[in-house]
C-alpha positions as CSV (number, residue, x, y, z in Angstrom):
1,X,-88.3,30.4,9.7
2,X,-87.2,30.4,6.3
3,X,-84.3,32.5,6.9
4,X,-83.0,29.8,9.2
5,X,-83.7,26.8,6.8
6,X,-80.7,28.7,4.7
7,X,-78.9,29.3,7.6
8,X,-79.1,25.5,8.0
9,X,-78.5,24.7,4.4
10,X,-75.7,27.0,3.8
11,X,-73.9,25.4,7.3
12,X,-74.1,22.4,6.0
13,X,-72.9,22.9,2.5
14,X,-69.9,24.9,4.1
15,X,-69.2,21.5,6.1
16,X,-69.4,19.6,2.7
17,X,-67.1,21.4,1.2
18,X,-64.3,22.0,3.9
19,X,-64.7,17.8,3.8
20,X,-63.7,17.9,0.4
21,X,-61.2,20.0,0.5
22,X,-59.6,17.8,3.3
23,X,-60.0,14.8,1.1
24,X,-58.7,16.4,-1.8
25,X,-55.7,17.1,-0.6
26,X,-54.6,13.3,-0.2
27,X,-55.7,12.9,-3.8
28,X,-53.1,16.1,-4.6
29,X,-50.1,14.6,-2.5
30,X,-50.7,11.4,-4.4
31,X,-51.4,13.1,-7.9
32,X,-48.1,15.0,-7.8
33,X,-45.8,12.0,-6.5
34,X,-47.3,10.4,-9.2
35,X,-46.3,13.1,-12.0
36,X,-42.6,13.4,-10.2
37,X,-42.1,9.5,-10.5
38,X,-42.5,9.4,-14.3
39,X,-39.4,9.9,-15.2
40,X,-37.5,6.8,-13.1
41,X,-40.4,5.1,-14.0
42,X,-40.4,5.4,-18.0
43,X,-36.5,4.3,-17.8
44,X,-37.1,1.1,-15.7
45,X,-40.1,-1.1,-15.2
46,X,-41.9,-1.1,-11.5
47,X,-41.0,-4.6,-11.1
48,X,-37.3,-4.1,-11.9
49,X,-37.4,-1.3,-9.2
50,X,-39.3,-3.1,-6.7
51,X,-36.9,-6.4,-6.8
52,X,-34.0,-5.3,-7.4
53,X,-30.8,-5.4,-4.9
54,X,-28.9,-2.9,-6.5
55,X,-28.6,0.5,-5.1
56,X,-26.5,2.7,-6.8
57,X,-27.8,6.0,-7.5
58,X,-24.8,7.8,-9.2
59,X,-24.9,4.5,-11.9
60,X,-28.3,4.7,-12.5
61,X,-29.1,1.8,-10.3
62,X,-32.0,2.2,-8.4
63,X,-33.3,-1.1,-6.1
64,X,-35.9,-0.8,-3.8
65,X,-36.1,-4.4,-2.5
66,X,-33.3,-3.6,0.6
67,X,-35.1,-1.0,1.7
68,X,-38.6,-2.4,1.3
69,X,-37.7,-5.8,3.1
70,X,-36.0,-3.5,5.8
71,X,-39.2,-1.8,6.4
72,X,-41.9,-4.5,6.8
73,X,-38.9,-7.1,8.7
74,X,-38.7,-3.9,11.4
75,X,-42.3,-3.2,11.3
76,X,-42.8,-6.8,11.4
77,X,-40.8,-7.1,14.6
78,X,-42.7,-3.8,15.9
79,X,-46.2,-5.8,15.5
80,X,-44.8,-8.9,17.4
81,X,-43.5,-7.0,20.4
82,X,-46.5,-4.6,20.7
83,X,-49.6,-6.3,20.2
84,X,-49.8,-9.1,22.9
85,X,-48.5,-6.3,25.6
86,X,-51.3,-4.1,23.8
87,X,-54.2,-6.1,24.1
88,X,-53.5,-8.0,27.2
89,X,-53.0,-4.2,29.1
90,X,-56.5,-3.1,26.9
91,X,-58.0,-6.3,28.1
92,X,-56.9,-5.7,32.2
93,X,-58.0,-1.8,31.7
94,X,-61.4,-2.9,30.2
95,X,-62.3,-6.0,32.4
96,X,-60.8,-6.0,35.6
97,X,-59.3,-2.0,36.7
98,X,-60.8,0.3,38.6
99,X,-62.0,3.1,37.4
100,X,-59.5,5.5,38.6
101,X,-56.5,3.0,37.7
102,X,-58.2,3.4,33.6
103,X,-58.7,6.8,33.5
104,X,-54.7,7.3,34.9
105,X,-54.1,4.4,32.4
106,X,-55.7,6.7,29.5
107,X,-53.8,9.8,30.3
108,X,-50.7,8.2,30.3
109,X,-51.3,6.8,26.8
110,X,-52.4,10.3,25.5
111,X,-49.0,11.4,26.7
112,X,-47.3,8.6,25.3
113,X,-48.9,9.5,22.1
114,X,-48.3,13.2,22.1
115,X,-44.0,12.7,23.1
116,X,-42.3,13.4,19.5
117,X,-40.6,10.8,17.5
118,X,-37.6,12.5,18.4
119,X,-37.5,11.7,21.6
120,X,-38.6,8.4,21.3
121,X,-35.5,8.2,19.1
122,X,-32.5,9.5,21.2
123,X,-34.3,7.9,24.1
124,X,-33.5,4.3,21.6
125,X,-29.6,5.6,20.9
126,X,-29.4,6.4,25.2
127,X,-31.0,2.7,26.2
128,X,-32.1,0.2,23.5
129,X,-29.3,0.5,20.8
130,X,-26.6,-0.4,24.0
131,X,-29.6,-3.3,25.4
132,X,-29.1,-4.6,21.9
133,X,-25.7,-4.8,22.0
134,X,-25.4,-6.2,25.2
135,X,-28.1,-8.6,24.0
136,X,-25.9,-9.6,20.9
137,X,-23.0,-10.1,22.9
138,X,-24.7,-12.7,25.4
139,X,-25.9,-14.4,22.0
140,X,-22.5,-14.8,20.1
141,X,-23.9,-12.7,17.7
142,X,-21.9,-9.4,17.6
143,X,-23.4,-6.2,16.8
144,X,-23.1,-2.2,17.1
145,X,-26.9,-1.9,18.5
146,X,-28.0,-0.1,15.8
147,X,-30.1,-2.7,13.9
148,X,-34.0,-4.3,13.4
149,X,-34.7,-5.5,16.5
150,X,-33.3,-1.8,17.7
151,X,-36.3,-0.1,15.5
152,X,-38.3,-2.8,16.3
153,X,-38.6,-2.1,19.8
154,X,-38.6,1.5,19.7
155,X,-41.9,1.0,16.9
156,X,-43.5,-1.2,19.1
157,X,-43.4,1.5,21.7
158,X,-44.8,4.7,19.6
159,X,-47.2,1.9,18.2
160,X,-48.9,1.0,21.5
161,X,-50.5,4.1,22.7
162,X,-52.6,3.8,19.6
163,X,-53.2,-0.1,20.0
164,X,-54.2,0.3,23.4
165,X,-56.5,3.3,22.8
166,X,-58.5,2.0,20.4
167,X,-58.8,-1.3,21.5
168,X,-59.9,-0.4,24.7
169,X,-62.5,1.8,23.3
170,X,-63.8,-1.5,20.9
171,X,-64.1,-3.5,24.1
172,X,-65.9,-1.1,26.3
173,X,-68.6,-1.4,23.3
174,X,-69.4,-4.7,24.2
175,X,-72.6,-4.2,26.6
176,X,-72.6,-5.2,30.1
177,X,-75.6,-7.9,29.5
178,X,-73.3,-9.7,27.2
179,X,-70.8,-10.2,29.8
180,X,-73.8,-11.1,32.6
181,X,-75.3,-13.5,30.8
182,X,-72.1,-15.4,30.2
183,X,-71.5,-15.4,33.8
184,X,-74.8,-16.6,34.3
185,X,-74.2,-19.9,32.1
186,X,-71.3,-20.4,34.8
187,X,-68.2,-19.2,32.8
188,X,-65.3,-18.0,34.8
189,X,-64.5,-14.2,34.3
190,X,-61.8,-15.2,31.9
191,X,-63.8,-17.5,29.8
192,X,-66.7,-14.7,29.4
193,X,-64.0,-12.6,27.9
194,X,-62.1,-15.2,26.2
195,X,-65.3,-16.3,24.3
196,X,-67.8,-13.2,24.3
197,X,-66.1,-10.0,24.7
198,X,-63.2,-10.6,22.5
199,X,-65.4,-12.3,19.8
200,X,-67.5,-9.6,19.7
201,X,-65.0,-7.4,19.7
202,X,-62.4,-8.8,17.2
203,X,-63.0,-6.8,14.1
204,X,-62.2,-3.6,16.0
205,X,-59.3,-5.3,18.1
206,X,-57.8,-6.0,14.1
207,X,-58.4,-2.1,12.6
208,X,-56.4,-1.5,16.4
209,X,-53.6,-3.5,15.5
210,X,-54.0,-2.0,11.3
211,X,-54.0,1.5,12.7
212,X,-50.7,0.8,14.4
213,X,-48.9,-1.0,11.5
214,X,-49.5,2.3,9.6
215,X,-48.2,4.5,12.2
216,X,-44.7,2.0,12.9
217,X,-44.9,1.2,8.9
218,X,-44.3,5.2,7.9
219,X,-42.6,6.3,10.9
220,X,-39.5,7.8,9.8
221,X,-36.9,9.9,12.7
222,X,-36.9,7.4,15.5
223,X,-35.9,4.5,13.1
224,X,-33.6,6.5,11.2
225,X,-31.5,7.6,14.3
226,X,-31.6,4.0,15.5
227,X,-31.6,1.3,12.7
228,X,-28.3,1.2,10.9
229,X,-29.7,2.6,7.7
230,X,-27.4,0.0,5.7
231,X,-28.7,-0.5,2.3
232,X,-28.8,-4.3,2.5
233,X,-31.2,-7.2,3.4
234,X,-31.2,-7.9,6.8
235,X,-29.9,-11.3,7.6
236,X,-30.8,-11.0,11.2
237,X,-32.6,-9.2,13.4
238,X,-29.4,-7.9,14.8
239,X,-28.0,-6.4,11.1
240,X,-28.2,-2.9,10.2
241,X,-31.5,-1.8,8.0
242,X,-32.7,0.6,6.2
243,X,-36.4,1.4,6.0
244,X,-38.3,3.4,2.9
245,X,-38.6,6.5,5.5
246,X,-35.0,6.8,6.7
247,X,-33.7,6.6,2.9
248,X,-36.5,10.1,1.9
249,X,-35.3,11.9,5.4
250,X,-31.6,11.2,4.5
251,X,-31.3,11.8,0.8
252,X,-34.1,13.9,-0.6
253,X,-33.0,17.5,0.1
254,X,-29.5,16.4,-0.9
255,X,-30.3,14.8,-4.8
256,X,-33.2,17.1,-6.1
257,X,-31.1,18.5,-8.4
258,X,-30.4,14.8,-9.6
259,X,-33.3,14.3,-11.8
260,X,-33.5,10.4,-11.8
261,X,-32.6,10.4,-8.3
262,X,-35.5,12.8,-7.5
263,X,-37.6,10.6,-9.0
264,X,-36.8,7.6,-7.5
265,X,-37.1,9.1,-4.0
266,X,-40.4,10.1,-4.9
267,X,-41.4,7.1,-5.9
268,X,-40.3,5.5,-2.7
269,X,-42.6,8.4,-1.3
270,X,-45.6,7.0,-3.3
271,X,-45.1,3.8,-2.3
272,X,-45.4,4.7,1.4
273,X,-48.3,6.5,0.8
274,X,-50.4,3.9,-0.7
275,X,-49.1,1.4,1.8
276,X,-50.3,3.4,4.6
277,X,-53.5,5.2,2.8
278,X,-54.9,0.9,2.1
279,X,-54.2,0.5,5.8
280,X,-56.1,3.5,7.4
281,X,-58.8,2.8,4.8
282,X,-59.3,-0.5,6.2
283,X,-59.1,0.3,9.6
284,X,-61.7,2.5,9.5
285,X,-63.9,0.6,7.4
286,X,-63.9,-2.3,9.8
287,X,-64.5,-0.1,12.4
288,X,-68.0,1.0,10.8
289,X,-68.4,-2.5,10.5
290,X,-68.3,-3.1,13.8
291,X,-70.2,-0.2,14.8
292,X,-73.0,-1.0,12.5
293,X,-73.4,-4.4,14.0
């Protein structure tokens, strides 16, 4: 008996520790993008960097603001495509499909999910970047295709297998007796989901739609291949963008023997990471909200 209590002890102590480690290595990433981005940072101030327009690395000129603006406007646009198709198709799979049409529905997603960003991105040069041509054509507004709402729409899609997932899990949480008892009152089937299910479900619905802003906000090869990566602010949906992701993928392995310029693309490394890192953080703890009440 005793020899199994430290069996027990030293299992979970072994767990503890491989936690840790996991953990840790966030802190590690972060720590040494910090260290790297000294040196940009002790020649100009953080505000300087962050709102200036000026990008001009072989001057010294290094402005962030074009490339931030280009990735929340084409995240932005991601979240506005994806999340009313998202929750209306979690809402239909949770409420009113048959079993077997939800568990093909759930499969598909998973495969959605698993298709690299790759292919998601010369699937957007092959349909969406001509669509958005065509589009700006019929709209007098002229345009090669490859601009916001172009990586907006190909966001959106990578974005929704994870909307849709998890949203459908929040809502099957609601219990049954919740839905039978507003039916009892004499609520239509709509109006019991309208004003119990999704209610009750809301806090979970938002870490859904949080979870899915991080993965358009620091997605990086489909948006490079398909947004313009023009460093300018956007005027339009239809004008070229680029997005903090595109500008590491295209540039780092090229300037790190630029010291300044390293740094700088570091920085714009860090910044990502904390964006995203404060967004998974409160994803998940609204979902343990939610799961606690």
């Amino acid at each position: 008996m005793h020899w199994r209590q430290i069996k027990d002890r030293l299992s979970a102590k072994s767990m503890i520790l491989a936690m840790a480690f996991a953990n840790s290595l966030v802190l590690l990433v972060g720590l040494g993008l910090v260290i790297k981005s000294i040196p940009i940072l002790e020649k100009k101030s953080i505000f300087h960097l962050l709102l200036s327009s000026n990008w001009h690395p072989l001057k010294g000129e290094f402005g962030f603001y074009p490339f931030i603006v280009g990735t929340l406007e084409v995240t932005a646009i991601a979240m506005i495509l994806a999340v009313p198709v998202c929750l209306l198709s979690a809402i239909y799979l949770s409420e009113y499909a048959h079993y077997r049409l939800r568990e093909i529905a759930r499969i598909t997603v998973d495969i959605m999910a698993a298709i690299p960003s790759v292919i998601y991105g010369l699937w957007g040069v092959i349909v969406v970047v001509p669509f958005v041509s065509l589009l700006g054509k019929l709209l007098n507004t002229p345009t090669t295709g490859y601009s916001l709402l172009a990586g907006g729409i190909i966001l959106a899609i990578m974005a929704s297998p994870i909307i849709i997932s998890v949203s459908l899990e929040v809502l099957r949480t609601v219990p049954l007796q919740a839905r039978e008892a507003a039916l009892a009152l004499g609520t239509t089937k709509w109006e019991a989901i309208k004003y119990v299910v999704l209610r009750n479900a809301f806090h979970g619905i938002l870490s859904a739609v949080i979870l899915g802003f991080a993965r358009a906000f620091g997605e990086t090869i489909a948006v490079l291949m398909i947004v313009g990566n023009v460093p300018k602010v956007p005027a339009s949906v239809f004008d070229p963008a680029y997005p903090l992701p595109a500008l590491l993928a295209n540039n780092y392995g090229e300037m790190m023997s630029i010291p300044l310029y390293n740094s700088a693309l570091l920085l714009s490394a860090l910044i990502l990471l904390l964006v995203v890192s404060a967004f998974n953080v409160t994803a998940h703890l609204t979902l343990i909200r939610v799961e606690k009440r």
